[in-house]
C-alpha distance (Angstrom), angle and dihedral (degrees) to the residues before:
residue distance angle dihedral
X1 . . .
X2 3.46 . .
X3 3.99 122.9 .
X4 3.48 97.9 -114.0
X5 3.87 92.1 48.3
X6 3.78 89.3 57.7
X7 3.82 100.7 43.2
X8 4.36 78.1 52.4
X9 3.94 84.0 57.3
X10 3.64 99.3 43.8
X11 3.96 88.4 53.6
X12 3.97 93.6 41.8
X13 3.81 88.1 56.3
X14 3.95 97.1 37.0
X15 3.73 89.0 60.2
X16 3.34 89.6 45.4
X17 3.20 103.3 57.4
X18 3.69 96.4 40.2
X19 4.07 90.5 59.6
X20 4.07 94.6 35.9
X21 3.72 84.1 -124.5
X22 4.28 84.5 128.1
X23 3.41 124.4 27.8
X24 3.83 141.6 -135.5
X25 3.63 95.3 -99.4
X26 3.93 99.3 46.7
X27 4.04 88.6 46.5
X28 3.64 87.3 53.7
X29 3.83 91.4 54.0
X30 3.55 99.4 48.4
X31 3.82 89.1 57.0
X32 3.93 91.3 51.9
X33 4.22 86.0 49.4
X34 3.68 91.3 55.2
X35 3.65 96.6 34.2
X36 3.56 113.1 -116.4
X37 3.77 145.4 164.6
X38 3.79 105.4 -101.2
X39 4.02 92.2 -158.7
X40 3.41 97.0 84.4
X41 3.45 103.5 43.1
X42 4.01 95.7 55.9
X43 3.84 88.0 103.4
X44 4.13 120.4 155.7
X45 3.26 122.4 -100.5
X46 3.51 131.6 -129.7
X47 4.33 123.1 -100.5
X48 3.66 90.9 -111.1
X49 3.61 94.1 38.3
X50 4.05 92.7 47.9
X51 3.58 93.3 35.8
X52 4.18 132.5 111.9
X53 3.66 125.2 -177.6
X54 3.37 107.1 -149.9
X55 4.36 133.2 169.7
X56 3.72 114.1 -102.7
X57 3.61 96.1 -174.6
X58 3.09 141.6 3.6
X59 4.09 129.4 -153.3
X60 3.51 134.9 -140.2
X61 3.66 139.5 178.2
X62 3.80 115.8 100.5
X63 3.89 126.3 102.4
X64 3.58 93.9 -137.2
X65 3.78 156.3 7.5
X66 3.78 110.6 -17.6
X67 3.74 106.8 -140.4
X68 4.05 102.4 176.0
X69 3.74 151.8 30.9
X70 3.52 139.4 174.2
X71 3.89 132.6 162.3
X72 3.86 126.0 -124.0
X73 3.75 106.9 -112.9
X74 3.69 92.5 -120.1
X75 3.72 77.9 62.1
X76 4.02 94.2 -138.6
X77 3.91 88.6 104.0
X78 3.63 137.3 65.1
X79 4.15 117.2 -165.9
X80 4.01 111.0 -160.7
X81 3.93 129.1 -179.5
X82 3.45 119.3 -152.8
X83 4.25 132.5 147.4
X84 3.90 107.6 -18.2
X85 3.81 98.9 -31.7
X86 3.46 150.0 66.8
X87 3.75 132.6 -125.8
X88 4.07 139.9 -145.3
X89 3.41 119.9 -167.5
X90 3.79 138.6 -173.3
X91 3.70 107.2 -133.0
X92 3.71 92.5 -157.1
X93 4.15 93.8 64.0
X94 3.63 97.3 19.0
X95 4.04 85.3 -122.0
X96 3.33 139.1 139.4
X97 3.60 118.0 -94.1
X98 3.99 106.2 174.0
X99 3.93 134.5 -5.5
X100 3.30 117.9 -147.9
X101 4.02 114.6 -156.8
X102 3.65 129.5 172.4
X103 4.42 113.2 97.9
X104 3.34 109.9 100.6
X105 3.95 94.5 -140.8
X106 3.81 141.8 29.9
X107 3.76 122.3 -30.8
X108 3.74 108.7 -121.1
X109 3.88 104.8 172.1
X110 3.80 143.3 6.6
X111 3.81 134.3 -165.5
X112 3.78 129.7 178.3
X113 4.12 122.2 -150.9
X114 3.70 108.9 -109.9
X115 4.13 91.3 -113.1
X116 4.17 82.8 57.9
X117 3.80 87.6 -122.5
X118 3.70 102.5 114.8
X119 3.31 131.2 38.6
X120 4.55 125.6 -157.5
X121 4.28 125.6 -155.7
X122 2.95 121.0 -173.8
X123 4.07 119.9 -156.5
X124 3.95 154.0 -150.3
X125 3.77 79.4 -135.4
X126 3.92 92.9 67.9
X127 3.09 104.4 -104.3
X128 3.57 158.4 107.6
X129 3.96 126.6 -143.9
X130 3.79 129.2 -170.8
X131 3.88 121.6 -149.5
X132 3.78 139.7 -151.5
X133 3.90 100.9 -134.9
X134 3.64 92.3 -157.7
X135 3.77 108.5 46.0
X136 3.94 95.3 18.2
X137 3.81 93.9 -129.4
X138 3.90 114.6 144.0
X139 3.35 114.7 -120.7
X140 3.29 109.5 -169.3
X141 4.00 143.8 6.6
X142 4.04 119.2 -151.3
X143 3.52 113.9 -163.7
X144 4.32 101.4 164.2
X145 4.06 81.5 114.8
X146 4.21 118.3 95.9
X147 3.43 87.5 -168.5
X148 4.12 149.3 43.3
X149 3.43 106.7 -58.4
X150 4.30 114.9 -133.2
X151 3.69 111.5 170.2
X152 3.38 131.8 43.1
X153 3.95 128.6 156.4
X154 3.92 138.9 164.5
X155 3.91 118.3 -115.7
X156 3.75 111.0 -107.5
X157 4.03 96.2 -102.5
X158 3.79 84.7 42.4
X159 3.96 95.9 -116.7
X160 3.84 100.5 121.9
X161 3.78 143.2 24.7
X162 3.94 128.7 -142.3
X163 3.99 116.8 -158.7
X164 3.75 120.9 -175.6
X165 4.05 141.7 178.1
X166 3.32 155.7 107.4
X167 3.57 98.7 -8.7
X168 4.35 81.5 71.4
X169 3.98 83.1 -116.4
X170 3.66 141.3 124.4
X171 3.81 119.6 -160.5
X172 4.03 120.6 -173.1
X173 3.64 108.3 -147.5
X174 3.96 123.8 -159.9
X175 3.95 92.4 -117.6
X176 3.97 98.6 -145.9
X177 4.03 97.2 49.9
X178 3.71 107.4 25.4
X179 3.96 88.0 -115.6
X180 3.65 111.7 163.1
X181 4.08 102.6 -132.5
X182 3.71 113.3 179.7
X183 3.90 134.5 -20.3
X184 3.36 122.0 -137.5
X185 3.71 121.6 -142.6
X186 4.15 135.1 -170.3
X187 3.66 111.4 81.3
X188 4.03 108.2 115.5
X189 4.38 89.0 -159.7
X190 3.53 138.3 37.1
X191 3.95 117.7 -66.3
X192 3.71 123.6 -125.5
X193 3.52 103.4 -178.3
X194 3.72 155.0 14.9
X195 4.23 145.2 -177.1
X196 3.99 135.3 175.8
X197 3.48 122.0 -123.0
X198 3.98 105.8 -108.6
X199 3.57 86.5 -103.7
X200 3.63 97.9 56.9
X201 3.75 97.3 -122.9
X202 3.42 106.5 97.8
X203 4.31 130.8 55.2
X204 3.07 119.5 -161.2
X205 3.70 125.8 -167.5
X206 3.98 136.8 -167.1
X207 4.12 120.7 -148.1
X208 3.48 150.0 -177.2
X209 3.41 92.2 -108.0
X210 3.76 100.9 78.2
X211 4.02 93.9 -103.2
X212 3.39 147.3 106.9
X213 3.74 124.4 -146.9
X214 4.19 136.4 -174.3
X215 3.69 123.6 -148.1
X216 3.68 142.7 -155.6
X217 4.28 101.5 -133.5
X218 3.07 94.6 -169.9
X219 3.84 100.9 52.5
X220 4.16 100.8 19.4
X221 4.18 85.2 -123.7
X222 4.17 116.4 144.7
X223 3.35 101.9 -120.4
X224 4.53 101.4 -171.2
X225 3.53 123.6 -22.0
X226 4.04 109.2 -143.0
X227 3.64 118.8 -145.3
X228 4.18 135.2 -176.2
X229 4.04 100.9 88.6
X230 3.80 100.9 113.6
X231 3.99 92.2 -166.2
X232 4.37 129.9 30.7
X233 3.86 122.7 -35.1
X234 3.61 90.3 -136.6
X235 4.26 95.6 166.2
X236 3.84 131.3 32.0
X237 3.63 120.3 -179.1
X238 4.01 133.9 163.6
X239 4.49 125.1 -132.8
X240 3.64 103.3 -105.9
X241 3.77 77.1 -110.2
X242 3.98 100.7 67.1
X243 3.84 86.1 -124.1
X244 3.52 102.1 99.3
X245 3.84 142.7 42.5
X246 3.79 128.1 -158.2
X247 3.30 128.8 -155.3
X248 4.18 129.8 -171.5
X249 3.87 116.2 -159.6
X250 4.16 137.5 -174.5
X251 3.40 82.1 -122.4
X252 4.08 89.7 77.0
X253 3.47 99.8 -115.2
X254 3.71 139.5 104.4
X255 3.74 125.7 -160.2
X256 3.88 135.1 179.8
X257 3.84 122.3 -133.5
X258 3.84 130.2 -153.7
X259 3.30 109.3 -125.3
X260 3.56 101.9 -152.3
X261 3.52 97.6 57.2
X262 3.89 106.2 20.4
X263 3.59 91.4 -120.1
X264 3.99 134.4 146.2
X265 3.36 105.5 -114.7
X266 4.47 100.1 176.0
X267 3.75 136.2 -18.5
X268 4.16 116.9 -137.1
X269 3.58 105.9 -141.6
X270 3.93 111.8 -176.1
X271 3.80 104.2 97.1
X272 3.98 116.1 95.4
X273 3.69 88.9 -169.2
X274 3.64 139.3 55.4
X275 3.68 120.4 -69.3
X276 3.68 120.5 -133.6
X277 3.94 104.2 159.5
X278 3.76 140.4 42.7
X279 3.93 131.8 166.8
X280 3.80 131.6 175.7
X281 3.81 117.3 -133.5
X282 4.28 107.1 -114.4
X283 3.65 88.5 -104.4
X284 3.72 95.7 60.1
X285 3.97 94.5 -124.5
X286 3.55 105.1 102.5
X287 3.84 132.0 40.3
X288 4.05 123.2 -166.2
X289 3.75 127.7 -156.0
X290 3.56 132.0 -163.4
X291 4.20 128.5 -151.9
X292 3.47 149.0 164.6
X293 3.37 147.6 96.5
X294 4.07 100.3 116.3
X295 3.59 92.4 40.6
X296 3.59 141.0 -3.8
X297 3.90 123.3 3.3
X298 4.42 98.6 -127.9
X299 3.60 140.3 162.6
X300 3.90 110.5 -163.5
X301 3.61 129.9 -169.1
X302 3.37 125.7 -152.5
X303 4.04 144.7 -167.4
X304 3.78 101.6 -122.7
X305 3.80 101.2 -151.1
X306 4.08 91.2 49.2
X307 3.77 106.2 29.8
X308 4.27 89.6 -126.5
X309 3.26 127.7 156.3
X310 3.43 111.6 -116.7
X311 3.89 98.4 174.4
X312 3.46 154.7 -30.5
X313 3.63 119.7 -124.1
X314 4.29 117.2 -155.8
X315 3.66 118.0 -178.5
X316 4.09 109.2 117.9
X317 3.62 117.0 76.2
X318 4.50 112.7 -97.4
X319 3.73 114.6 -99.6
X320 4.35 94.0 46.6
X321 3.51 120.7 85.6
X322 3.80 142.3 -115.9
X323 3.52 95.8 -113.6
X324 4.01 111.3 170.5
X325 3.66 124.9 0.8
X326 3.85 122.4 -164.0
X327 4.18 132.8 179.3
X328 3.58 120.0 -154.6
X329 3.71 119.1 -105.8
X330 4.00 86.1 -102.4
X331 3.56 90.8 48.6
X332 4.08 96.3 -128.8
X333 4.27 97.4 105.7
X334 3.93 123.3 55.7
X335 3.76 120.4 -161.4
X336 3.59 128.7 -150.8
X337 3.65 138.2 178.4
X338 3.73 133.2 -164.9
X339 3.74 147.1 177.4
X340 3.79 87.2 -100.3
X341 4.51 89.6 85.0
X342 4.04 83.8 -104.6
X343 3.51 145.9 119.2
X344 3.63 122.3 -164.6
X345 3.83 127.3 -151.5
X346 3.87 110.9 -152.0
X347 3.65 122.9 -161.6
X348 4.17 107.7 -134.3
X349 3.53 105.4 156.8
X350 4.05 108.8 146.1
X351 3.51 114.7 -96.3
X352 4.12 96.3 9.0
């Protein structure tokens, strides 16, 4: 073989192996056709290259669709909503540490307070109910909502609660009395999601209606309303940073927002489905999405600063839907949950 012929292999296979587009085994067999010394080509490969994502456990108790997860920040606990009731679980066993039962429909959302000691649902029954985490006692039930209630999230430093839905309002709750505070107004459809700034002064919220807006708490005052989803916000979630907001859509995209100046900074295309989740890792790095429903059932990760693909994840049947996503405070677990009564725990530790 002549030297220019092998320095055309060597490329053909480097680029192949850098975009997964050939794999180990074929590369090796293309070197045995032609001959070749394998010694020199035993080179390593790169984390993302090398690496599989693959579920370590998998967790199963609810009768019915599992709408929402979210990790303790201790990261020992994992809260899940599914059906009428609300689950606990101990990370280390994958048991069930509390059950907390009391709506009268479908769980849609679930929030824990940043000390772990309280715990929020919110429900198709209209309302919202706060738990004790350690004796399981409900504390209190908010019913200032006409409709389902979607959203509902702790404030950073734990002090308040927002709620939002079908009603096309947002109410921030004073999370150790129950006190309503302020209700925020603007949204013309119902509203499927919402996330604080890491700073606590900004809410953000995610609706039916196509947009996304950003709130002043404190005061109730629209701060920007974001615009260029053609189809349902259905997730909102902040960088760990502050910097950034991500938004998932039905109409299969995902796109990041500077915060500062309301801006569009990219657009992920990949999904061919509509997206209801999206989480950033803690580190900031690496942002997963969720979809399904009219197409195929995904989980994508993706390199923030680029907008690559790192990988696709399959584990829940087609035809159910990437409904929550959560990482771990150390970033090396991903939760999902789907309509399929599941939640999936996905190993994404760098370099595994």
């Amino acid at each position: 073989m002549s030297l220019n012929t092998c320095r055309e292999l060597f490329h053909d296979v480097g680029r192949g192996l850098s975009t997964g587009n050939i794999s180990l085994g074929r590369m090796l067999r293309m070197v045995r056709i032609v001959g070749l010394s394998l010694t020199f080509l035993v080179l390593p490969l790169s984390p993302l290259a090398a690496q599989e994502f693959k579920v370590i456990e998998t967790l199963k108790g609810h009768k019915g669709p599992i709408n929402c997860v979210v990790f303790s920040s201790d990261g020992k606990t994992l809260v899940t909503g599914g059906a009428n009731t609300v689950k606990l679980w101990d990370l280390r066993t994958a048991k069930t540490l509390a059950t907390f039962e009391g709506h009268t429909a479908g769980i849609h959302a679930v929030a824990i307070s940043p000390d772990g000691k309280v715990l929020a649902s919110g429900s198709l029954d209209k309302s919202v109910k706060l738990w004790d985490v350690e004796t399981g006692s409900e504390l209190y039930t908010l019913r200032r909502h006409t409709g389902p209630v979607y959203p509902v999230t702790f404030s950073p430093d734990g002090k308040t609660l927002a709620s939002a839905g079908d009603d096309r309002t947002i109410i921030v709750w004073d999370a150790k009395t129950g006190k309503e505070l302020v209700t925020l107004k603007g949204h013309t459809s119902s509203i499927y999601s919402l996330a604080y700034s890491p700073d606590g002064k900004t809410l953000t919220s995610g609706s039916l209606d196509k947009s996304i807006r950003s709130w002043d708490p404190a005061t109730g005052k629209e701060q920007a309303t974001l615009k260029g989803h053609t189809e349902c916000v259905y997730a909102v979630t902040y960088s760990p940073d502050g910097k950034t907001l991500a938004s998932a859509s039905w109409d299969h995209t995902v796109k990041l927002w500077d915060t500062v100046t309301g801006k569009e900074q990219a657009t992920f295309k990949g999904h061919s489905s509509m997206v209801y989740a999206v989480a950033f890792s803690p580190d900031g790095k690496t942002l997963a999405s969720g979809s399904g429903y009219d197409g195929p059932n995904e989980i994508k990760l993706w390199v923030v600063k680029t907008g690559k693909e790192l990988a696709t994840l399959k584990g829940h049947p087609d035809g159910d839907v990437s409904c929550s996503l959560a990482y771990s405070p150390d970033g090396k677990i991903l939760a999902s949950s789907e309509w399929d009564d599941t939640v999936m725990l996905w190993d994404v530790k760098p370099g595994t």
